[in-house]
Residue frames relative to the residue before (quaternion, step in Angstrom):
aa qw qx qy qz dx dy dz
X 1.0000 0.0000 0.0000 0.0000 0.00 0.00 0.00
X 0.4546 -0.6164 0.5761 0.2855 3.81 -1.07 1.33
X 0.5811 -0.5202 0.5639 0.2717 3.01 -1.67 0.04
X 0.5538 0.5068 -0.3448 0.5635 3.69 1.37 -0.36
X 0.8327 0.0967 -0.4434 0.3173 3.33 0.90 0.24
X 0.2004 0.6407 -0.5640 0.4808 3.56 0.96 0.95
X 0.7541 0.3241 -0.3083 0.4809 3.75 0.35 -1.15
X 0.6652 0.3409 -0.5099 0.4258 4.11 0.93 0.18
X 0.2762 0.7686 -0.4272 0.3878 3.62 1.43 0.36
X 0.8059 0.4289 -0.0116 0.4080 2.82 0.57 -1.97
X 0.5554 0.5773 -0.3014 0.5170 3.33 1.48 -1.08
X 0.8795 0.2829 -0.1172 0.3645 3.74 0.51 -0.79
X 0.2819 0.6569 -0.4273 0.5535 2.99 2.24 0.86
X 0.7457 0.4814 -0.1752 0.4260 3.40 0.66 -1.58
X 0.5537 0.5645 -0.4005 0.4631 3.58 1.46 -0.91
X 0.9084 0.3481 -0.1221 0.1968 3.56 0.76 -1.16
X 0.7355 -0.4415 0.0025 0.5140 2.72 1.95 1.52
X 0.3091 0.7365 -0.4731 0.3717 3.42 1.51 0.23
X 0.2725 0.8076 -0.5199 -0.0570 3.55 -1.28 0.18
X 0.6257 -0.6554 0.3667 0.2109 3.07 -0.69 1.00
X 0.3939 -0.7788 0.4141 0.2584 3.60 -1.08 1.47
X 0.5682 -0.4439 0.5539 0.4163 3.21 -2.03 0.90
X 0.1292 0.8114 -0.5584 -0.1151 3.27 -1.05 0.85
X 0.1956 0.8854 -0.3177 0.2772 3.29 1.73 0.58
X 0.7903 -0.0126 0.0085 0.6126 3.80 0.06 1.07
X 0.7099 0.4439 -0.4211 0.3488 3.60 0.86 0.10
X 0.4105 -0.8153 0.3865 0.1318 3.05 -1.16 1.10
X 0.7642 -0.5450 0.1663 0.3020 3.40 -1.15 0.98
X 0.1944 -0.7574 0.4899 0.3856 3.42 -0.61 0.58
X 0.7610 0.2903 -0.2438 0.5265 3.56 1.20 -0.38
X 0.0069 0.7659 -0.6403 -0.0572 3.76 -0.62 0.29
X 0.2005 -0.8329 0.5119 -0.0639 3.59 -0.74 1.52
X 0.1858 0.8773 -0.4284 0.1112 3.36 0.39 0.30
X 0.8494 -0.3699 -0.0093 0.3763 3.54 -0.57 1.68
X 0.2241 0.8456 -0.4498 0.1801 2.87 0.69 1.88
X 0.1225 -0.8876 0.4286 0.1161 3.39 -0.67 1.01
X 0.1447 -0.9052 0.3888 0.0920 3.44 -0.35 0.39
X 0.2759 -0.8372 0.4714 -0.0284 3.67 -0.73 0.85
X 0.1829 -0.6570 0.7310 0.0222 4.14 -0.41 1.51
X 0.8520 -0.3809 0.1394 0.3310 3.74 -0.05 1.33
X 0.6701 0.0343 0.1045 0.7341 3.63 0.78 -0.80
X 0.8291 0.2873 -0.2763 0.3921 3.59 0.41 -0.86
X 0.3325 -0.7353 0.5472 0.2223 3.36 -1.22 1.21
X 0.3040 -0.7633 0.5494 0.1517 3.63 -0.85 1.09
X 0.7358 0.1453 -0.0888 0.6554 3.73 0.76 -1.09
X 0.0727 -0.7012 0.7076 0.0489 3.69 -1.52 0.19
X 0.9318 -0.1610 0.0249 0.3243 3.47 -0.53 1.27
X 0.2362 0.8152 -0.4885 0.2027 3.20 1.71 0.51
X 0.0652 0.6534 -0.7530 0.0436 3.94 -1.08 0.65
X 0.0359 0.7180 -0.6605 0.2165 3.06 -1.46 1.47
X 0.0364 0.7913 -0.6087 -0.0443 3.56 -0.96 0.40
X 0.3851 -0.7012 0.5954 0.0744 3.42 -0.83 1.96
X 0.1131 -0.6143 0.7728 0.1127 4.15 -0.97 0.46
X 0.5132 -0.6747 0.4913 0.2001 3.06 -1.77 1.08
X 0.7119 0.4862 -0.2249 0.4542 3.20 -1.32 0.71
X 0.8819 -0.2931 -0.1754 0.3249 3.40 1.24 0.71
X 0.8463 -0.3490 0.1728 0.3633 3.61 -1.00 0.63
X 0.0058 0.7782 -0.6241 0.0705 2.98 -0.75 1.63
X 0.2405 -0.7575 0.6045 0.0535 3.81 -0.27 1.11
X 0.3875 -0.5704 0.7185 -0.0906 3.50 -1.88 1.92
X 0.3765 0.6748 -0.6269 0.0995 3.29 -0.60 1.02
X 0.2585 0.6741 -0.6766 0.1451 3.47 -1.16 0.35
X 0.5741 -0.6070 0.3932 0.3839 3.64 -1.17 -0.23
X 0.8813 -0.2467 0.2049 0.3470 2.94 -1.70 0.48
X 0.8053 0.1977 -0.0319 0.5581 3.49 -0.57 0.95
X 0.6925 0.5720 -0.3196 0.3018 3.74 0.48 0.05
X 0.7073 -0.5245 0.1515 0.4490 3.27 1.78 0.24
X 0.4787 0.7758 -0.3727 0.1734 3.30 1.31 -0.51
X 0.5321 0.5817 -0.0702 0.6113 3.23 1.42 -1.42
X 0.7544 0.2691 -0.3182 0.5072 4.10 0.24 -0.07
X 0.5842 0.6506 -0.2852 0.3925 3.19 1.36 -0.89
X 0.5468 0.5800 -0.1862 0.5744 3.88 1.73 -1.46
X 0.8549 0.0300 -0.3129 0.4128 3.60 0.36 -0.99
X 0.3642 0.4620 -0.7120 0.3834 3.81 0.34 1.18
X 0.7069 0.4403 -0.4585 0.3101 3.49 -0.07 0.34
X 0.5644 0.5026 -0.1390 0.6399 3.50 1.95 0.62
X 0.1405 -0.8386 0.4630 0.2503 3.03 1.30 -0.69
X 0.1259 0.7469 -0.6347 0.1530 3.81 1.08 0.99
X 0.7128 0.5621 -0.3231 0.2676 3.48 0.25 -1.40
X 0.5780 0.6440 -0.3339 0.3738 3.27 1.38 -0.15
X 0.4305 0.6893 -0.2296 0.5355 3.21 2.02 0.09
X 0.5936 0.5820 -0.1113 0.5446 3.61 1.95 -0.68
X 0.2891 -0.8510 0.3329 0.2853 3.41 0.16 1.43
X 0.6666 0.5997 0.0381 0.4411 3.77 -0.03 0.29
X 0.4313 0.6356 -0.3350 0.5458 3.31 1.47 -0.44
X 0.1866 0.6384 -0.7467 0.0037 3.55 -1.70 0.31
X 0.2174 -0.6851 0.6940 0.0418 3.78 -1.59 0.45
X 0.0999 -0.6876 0.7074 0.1295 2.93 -1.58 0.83
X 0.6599 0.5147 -0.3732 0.4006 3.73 -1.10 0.22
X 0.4538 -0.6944 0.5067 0.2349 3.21 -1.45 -0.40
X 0.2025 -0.7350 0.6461 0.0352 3.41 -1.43 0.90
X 0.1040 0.7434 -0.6530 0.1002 3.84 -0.32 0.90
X 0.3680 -0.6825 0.6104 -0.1617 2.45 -1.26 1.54
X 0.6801 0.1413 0.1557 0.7023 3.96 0.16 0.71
X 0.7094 -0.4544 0.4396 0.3113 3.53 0.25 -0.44
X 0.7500 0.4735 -0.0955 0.4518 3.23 1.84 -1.24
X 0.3944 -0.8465 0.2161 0.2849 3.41 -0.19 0.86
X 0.6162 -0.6974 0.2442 0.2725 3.16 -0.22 1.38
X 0.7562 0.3413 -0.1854 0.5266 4.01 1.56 -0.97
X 0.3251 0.7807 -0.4154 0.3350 3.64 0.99 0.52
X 0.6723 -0.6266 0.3398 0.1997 3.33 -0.47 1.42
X 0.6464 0.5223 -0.2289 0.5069 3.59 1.35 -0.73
X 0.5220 0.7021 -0.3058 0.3756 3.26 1.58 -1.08
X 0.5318 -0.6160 0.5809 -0.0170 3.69 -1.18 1.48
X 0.2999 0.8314 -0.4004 -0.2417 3.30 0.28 0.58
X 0.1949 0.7792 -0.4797 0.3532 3.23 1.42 0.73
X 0.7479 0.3508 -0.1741 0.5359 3.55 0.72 -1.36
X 0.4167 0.5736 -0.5502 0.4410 3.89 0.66 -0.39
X 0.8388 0.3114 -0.1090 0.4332 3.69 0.11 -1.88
X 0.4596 0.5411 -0.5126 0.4829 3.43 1.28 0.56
X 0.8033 0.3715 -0.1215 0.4494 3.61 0.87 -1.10
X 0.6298 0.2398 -0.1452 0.7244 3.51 1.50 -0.03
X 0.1696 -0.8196 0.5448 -0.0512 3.49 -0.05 1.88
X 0.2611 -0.7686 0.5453 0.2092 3.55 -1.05 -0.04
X 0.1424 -0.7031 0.6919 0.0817 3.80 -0.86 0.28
X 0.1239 -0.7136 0.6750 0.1405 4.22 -0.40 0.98
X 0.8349 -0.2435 0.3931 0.2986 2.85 -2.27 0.70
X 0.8836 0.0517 -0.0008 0.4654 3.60 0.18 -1.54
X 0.5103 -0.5993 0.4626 0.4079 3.67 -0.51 1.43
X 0.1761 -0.6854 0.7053 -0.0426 3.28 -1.71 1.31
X 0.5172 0.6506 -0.5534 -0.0537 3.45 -0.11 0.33
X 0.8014 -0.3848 0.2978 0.3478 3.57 -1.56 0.84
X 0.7578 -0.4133 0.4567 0.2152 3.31 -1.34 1.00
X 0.6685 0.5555 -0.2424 0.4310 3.90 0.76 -0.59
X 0.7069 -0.3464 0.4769 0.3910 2.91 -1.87 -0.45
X 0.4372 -0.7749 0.3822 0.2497 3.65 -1.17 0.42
X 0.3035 0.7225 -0.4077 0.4686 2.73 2.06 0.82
X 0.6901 0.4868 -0.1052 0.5250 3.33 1.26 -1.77
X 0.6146 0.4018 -0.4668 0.4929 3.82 0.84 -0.27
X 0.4860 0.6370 -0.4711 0.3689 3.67 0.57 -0.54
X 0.8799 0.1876 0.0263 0.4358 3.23 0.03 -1.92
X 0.1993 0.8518 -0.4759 0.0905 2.95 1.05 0.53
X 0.5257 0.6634 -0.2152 0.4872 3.41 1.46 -1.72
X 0.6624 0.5175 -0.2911 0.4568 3.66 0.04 -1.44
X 0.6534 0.4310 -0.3394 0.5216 3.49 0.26 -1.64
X 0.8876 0.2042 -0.3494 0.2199 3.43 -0.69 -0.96
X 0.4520 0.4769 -0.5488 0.5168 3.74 1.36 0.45
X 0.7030 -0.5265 0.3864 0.2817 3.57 0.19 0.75
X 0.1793 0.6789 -0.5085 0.4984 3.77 1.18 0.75
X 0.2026 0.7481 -0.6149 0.1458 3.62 -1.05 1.23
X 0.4723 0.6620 -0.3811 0.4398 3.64 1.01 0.48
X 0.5342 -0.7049 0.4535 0.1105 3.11 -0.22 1.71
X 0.7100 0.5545 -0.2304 0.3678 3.19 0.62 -1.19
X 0.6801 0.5898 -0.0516 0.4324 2.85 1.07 -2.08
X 0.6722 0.4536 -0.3084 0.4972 3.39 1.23 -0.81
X 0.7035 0.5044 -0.3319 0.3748 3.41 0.66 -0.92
X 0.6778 0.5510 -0.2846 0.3949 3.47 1.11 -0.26
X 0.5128 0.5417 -0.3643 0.5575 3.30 2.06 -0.18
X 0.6496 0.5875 -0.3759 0.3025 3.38 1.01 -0.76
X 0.5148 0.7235 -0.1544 0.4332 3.05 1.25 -1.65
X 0.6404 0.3891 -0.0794 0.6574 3.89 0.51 -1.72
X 0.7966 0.1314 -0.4351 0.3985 3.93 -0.75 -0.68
X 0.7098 0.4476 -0.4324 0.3299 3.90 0.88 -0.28
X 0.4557 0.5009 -0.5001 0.5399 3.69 1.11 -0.06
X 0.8321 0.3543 -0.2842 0.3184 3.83 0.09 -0.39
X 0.5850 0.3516 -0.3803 0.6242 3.14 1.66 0.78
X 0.4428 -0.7212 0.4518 0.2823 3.25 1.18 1.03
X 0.5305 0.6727 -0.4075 0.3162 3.16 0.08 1.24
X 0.4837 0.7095 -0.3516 0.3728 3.36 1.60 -0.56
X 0.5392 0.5070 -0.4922 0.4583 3.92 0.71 -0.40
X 0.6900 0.5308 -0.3366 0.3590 3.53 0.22 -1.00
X 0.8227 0.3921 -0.0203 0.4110 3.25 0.23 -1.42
X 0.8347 0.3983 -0.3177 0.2090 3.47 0.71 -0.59
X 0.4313 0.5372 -0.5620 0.4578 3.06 0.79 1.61
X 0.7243 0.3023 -0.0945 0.6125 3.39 0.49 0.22
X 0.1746 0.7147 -0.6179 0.2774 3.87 0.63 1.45
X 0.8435 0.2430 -0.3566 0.3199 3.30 0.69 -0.41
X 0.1882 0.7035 -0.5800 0.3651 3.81 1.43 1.24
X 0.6854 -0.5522 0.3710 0.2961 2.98 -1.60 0.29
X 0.7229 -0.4092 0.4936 0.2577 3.83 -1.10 0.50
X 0.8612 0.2922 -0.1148 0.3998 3.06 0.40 -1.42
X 0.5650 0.5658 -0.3404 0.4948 3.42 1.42 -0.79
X 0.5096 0.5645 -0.5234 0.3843 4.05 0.81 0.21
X 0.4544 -0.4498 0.6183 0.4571 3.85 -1.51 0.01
X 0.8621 -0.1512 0.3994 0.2727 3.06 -2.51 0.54
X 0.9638 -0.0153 -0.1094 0.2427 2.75 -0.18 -1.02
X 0.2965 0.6124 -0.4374 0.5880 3.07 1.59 0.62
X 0.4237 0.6642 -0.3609 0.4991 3.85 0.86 -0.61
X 0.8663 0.2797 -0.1259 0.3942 3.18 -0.30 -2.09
X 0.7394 0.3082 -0.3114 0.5112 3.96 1.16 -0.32
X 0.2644 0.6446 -0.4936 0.5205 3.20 1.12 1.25
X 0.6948 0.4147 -0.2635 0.5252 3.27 0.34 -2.08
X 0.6676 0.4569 -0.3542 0.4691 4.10 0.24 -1.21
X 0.5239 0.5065 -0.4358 0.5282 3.98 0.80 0.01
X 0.7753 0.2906 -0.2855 0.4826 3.16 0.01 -1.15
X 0.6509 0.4092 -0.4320 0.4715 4.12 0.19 -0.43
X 0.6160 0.4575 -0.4608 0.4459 3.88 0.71 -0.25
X 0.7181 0.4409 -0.4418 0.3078 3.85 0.86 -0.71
X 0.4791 0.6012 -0.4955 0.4044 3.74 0.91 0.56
X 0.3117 -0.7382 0.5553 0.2224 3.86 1.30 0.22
X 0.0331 -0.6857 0.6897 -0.2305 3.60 0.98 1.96
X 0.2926 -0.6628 0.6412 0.2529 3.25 -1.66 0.25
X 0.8123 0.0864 -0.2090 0.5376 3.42 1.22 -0.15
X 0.2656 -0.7468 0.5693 0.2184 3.85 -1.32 0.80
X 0.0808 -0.7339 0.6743 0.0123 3.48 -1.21 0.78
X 0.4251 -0.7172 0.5428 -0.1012 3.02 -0.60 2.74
X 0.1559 0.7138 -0.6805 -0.0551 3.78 -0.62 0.71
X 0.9172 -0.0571 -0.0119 0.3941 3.34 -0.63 1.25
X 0.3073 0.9003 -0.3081 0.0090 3.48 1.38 -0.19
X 0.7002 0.5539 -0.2062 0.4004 2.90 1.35 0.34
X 0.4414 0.8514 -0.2250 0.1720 2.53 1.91 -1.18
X 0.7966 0.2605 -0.0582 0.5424 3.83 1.24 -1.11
X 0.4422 0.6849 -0.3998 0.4191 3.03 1.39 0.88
X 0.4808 -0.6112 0.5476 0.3089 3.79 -1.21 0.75
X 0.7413 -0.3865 0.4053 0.3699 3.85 -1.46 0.88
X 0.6582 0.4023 -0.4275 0.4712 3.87 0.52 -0.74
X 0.4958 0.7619 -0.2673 0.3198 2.96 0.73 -1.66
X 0.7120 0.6196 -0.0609 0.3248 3.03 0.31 -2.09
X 0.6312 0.5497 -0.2068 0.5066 3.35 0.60 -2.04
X 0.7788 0.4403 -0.1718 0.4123 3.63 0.29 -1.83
X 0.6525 0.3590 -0.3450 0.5713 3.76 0.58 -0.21
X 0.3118 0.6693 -0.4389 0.5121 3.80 1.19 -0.20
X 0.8420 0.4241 -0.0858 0.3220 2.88 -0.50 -2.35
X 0.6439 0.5495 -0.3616 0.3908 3.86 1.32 -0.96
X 0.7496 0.4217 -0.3044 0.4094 3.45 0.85 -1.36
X 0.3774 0.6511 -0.4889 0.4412 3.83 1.38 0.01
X 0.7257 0.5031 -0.1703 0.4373 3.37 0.52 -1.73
X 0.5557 0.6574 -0.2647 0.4346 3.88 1.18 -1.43
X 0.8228 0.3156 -0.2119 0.4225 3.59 0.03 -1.50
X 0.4220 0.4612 -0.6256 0.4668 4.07 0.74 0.55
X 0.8328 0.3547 -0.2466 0.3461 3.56 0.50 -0.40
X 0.7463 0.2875 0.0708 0.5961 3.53 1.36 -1.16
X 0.4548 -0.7209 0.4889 0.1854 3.10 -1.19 0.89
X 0.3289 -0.8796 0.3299 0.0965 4.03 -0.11 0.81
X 0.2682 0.6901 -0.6694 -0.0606 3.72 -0.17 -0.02
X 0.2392 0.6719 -0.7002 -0.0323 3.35 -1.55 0.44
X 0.5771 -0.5394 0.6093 0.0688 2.89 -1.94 0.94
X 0.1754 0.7495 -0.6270 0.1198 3.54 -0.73 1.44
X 0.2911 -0.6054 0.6248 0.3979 3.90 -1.07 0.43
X 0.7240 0.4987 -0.4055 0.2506 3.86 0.81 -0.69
X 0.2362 -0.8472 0.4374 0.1876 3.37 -0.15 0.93
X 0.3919 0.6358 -0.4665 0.4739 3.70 1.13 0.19
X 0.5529 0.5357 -0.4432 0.4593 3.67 1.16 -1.43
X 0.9497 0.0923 -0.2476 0.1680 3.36 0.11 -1.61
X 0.2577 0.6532 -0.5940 0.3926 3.44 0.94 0.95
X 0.7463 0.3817 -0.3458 0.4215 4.08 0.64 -0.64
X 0.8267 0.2811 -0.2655 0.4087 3.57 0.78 -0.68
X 0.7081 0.5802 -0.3392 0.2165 3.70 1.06 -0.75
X 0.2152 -0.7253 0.4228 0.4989 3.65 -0.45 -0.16
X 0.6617 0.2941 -0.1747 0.6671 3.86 1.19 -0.53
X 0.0575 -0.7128 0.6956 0.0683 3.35 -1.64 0.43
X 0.2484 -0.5894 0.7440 0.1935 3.71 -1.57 0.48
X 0.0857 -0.6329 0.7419 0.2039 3.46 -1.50 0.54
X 0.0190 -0.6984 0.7093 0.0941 3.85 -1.20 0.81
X 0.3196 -0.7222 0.6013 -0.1212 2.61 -1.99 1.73
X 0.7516 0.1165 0.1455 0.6327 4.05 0.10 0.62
X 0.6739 -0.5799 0.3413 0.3050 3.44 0.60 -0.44
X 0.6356 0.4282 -0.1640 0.6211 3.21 2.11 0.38
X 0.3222 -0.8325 0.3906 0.2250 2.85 -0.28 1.59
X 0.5104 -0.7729 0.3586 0.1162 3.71 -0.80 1.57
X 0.7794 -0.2725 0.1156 0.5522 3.21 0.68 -0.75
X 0.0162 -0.8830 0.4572 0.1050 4.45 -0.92 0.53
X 0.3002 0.8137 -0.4763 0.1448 3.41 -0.30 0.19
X 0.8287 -0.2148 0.1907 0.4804 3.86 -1.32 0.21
X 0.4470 -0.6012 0.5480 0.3721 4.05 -0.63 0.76
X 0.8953 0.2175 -0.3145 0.2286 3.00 -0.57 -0.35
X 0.3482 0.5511 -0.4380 0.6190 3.53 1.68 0.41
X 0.7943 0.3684 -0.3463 0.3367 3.81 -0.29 -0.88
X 0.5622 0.5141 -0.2798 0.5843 3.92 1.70 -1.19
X 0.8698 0.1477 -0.1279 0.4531 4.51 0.56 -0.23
X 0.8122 0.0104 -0.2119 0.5435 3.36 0.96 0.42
X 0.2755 -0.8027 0.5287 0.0119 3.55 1.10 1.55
X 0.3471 -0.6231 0.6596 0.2371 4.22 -1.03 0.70
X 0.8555 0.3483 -0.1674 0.3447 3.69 0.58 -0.67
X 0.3020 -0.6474 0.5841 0.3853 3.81 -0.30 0.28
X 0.6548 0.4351 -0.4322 0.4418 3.61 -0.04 0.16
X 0.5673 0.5307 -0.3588 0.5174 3.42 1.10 -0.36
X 0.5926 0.5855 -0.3034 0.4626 3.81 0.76 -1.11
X 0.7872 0.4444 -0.3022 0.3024 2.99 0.45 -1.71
X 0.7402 0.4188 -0.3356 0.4051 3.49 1.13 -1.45
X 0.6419 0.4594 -0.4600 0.4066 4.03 0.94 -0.50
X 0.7252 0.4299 -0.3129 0.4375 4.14 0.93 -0.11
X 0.6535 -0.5282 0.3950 0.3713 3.55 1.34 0.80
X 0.4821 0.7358 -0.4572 0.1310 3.37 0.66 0.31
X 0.5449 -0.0632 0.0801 0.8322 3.00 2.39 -1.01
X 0.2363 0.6724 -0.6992 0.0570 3.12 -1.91 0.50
């Protein structure tokens, strides 16, 4: 794919009400800064420094294996769930660093949700996946719950569909009803940021469009990272993008600067099909 057509991507992103954040004077909600990282012997990231601004969608693309996906959950500390792991550098969050000994990680992954690759939701009603979060911080108002339900599924555009039938099964929804389920239930923890691995990836074209249309709607409210191999995706929803290359994160900057006048020839090559 040319860059002339990424830029009619972009041209008919912008036509269709997209706009790019004020990011003037506002400070970072993430600030990454030569972080390497290490699956026992094998180094996954090497010196990767990045800074995320709040409020909107920063898209991880490169190919298979190149870090994008380890790079998303250090900013969650999931990988710390991986026996073996170690990090050098820093991750500040707020300003605050994100692997400090003081660091909650209960509340971190309250405030820095996740959304996996393949829709996960719980064995239950899709009442109970919703509130699931709430409930187990110790939330027991009926009331109180039903209004989280109500609010995180309207904001995964999803409440028309479903809200006759909250207490059906989870599983008995489509894909992609599924995957803006799971984004319900990570929004009722009142995260300030979501972190999208692939969320689309096993979804049908409708599907697709409508998880599109959420993270449009999301980033007036939430900061975004998500991880996509489809690089059309992030040329339509992101407003900044990182390409990673080998495990190092190659070049970032404003979408629609990095998709039509790329700083790197390695950047060109992988967003015009040259490899991937």
């Amino acid at each position: 794919m040319s860059t002339l057509s990424y830029s009619a991507i972009i041209s008919e992103r912008n036509l269709s009400g997209w706009h790019p954040p004020d990011l003037k004077g506002v400070k970072s909600k993430f600030d990454v800064s030569n972080l390497s990282f290490w699956y026992g012997t094998n180094q996954a990231l090497h010196d990767v420094s990045m800074s995320i601004p709040p409020r909107s969608v920063m898209a991880l693309i490169g190919p298979s294996g190149c870090g994008k996906s380890t790079f998303l959950r250090t900013l969650n500390r999931m990988n710390d769930l991986v026996e073996g792991t170690r990090h050098t550098g820093d991750v500040l969050l707020d300003s605050e660093e994100i692997f400090a000994p003081s660091v909650n990680l209960v509340d971190l992954r309250r405030r820095v949700g996740m959304v996996f690759q393949k829709s996960n939701p719980f064995p239950k009603t899709i009442f109970e996946n919703v509130v699931f979060g709430p409930k187990v911080a110790g939330l027991k108002n009926r009331g109180r719950l039903q209004e989280i339900c109500e609010r995180c599924l309207r904001h995964a555009n999803l409440w028309e569909e479903v809200k006759d039938r909250l207490d059906d099964s989870a599983l008995n929804l489509s894909g992609g009803q599924q995957q803006r389920l799971c984004i319900a239930r990570a929004l009722a923890t009142d995260p300030e940021v979501l972190l999208l691995d692939e969320p689309a990836s096993a979804l049908d074209p409708a599907s697709t469009l409508k998880v599109e249309d959420l993270i449009f709607e999301l980033k007036k409210d939430y900061t975004i990272v998500i991880v996509t191999h489809n690089m059309q995706q992030a040329a339509r929803v992101s407003d900044l993008t990182g390409f990673f290359y080998q495990g190092r994160l190659i070049e970032t900057g404003p979408t629609d600067q990095l998709f039509t006048r790329p700083r790197e020839k390695q950047t060109e090559d992988y967003i015009t099909g040259r490899f991937g």
